[in-house]
Residue frames relative to the residue before (quaternion, step in Angstrom):
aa qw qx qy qz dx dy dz
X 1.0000 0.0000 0.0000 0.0000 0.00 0.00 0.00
X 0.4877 -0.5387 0.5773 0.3724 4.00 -1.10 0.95
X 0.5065 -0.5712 0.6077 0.2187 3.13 -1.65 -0.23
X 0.1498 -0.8222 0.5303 0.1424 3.50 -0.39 0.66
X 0.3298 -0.7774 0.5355 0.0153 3.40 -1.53 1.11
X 0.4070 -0.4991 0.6210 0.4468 3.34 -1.20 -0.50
X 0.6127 -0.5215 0.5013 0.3185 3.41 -1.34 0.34
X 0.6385 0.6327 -0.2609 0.3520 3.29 0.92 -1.40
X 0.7231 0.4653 -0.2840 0.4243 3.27 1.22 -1.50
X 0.6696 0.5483 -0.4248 0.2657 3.92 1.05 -0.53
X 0.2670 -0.7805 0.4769 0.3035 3.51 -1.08 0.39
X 0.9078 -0.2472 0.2369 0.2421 3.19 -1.65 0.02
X 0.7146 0.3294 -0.2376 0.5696 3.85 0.15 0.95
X 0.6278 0.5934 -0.3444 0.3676 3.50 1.22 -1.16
X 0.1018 -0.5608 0.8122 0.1245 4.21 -1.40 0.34
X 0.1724 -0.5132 0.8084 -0.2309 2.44 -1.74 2.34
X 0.4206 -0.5760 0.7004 0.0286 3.04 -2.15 1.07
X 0.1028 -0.8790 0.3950 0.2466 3.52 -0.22 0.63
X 0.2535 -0.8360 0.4687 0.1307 4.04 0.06 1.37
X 0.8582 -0.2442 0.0844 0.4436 3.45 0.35 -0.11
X 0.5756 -0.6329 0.5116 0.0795 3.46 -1.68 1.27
X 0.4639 -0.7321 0.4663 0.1771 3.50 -0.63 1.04
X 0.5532 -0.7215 0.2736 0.3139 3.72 -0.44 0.67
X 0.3464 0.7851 -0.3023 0.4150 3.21 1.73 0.25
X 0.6745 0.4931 0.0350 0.5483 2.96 1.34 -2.07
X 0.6430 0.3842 -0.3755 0.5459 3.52 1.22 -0.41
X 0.8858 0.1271 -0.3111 0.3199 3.12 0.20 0.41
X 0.0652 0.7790 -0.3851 0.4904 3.14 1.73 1.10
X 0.2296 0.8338 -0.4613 -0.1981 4.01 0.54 -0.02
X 0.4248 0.6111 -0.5116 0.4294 3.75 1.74 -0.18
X 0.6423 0.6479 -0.3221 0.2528 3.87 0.81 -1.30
X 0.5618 0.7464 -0.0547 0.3526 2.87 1.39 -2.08
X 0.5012 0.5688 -0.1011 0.6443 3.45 1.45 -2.43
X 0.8182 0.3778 -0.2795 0.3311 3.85 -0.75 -1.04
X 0.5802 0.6037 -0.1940 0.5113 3.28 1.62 -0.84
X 0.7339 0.4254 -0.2086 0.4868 3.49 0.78 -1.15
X 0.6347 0.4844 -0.3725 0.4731 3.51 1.22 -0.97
X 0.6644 0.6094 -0.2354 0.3631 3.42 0.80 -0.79
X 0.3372 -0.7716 0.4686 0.2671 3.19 1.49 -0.45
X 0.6231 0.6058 -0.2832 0.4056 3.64 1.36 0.77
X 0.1402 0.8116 -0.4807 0.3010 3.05 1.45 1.52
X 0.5380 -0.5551 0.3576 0.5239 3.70 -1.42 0.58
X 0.5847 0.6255 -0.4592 0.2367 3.11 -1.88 1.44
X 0.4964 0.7142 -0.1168 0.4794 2.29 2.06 -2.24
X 0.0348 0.7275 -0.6651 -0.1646 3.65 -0.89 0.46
X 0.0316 -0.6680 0.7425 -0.0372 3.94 -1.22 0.53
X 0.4317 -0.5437 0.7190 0.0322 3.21 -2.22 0.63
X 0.0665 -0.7633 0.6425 0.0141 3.21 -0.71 1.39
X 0.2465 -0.8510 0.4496 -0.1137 2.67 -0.97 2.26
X 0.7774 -0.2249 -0.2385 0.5368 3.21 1.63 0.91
X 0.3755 -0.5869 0.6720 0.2511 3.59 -1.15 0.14
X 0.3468 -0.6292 0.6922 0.0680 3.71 -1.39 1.55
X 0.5766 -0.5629 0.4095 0.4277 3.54 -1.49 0.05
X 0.6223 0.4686 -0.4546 0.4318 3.33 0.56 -0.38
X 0.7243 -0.4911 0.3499 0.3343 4.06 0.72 -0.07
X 0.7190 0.4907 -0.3904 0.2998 2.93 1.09 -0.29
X 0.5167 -0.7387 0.3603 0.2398 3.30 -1.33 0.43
X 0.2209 -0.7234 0.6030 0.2535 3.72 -0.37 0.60
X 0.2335 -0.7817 0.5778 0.0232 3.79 -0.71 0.97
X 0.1660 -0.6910 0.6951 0.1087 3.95 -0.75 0.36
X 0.0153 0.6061 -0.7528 0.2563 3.84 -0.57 1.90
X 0.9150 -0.2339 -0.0138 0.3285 3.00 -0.74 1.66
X 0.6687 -0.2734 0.1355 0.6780 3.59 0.17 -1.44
X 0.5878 0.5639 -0.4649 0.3469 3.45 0.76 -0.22
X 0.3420 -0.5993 0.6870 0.2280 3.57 -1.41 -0.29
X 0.2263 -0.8711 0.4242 -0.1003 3.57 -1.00 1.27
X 0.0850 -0.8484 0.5151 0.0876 3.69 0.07 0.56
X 0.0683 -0.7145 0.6956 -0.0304 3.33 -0.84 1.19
X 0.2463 -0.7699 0.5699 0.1476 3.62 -0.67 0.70
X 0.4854 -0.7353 0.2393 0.4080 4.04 -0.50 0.45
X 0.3926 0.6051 -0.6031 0.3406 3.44 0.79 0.36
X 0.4955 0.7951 -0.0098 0.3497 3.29 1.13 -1.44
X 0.7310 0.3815 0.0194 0.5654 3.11 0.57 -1.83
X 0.7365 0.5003 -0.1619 0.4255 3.28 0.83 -1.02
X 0.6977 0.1984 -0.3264 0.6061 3.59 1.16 0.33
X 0.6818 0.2246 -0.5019 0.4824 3.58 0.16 0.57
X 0.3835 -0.6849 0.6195 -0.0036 3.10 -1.90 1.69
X 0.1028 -0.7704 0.6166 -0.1256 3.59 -0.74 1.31
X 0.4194 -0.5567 0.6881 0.2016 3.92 -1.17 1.08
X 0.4451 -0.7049 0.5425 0.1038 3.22 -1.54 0.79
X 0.2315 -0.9166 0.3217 0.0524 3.70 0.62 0.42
């Protein structure tokens, strides 16, 4: 079995699979929405292609580019890959 993280904890360059949503986020349904639109649902793998000062994370999901902010980041858990 991978190891699962927080998002927050991964740095910059790394491609993560996301395995599973914190129970917060299940029942979060704006969170949930941003996720699906984003096309970052558990499975989804992406490459986090940087980290701003304020924490957030800037996320490469397919062609798009993604912001996950660390409150955010910090409850969904994602294998490094």
């Amino acid at each position: 079995m991978v190891p699962q993280v927080p998002l927050g904890e991964v740095e910059p360059g790394a491609t993560v699979r996301l395995e599973r949503i914190s129970e917060d986020v299940e029942v979060d349904m704006d969170a949930l929405l941003y996720l699906d639109e984003h096309g970052f649902v558990p499975g989804a793998t992406a490459t986090v292609a940087a980290r701003v000062p304020d924490g957030t994370l800037v996320l490469a999901v397919g062609e798009a580019t993604v912001a996950f902010g660390p409150d955010l980041a910090r409850h969904l858990f994602v294998a490094v890959v």
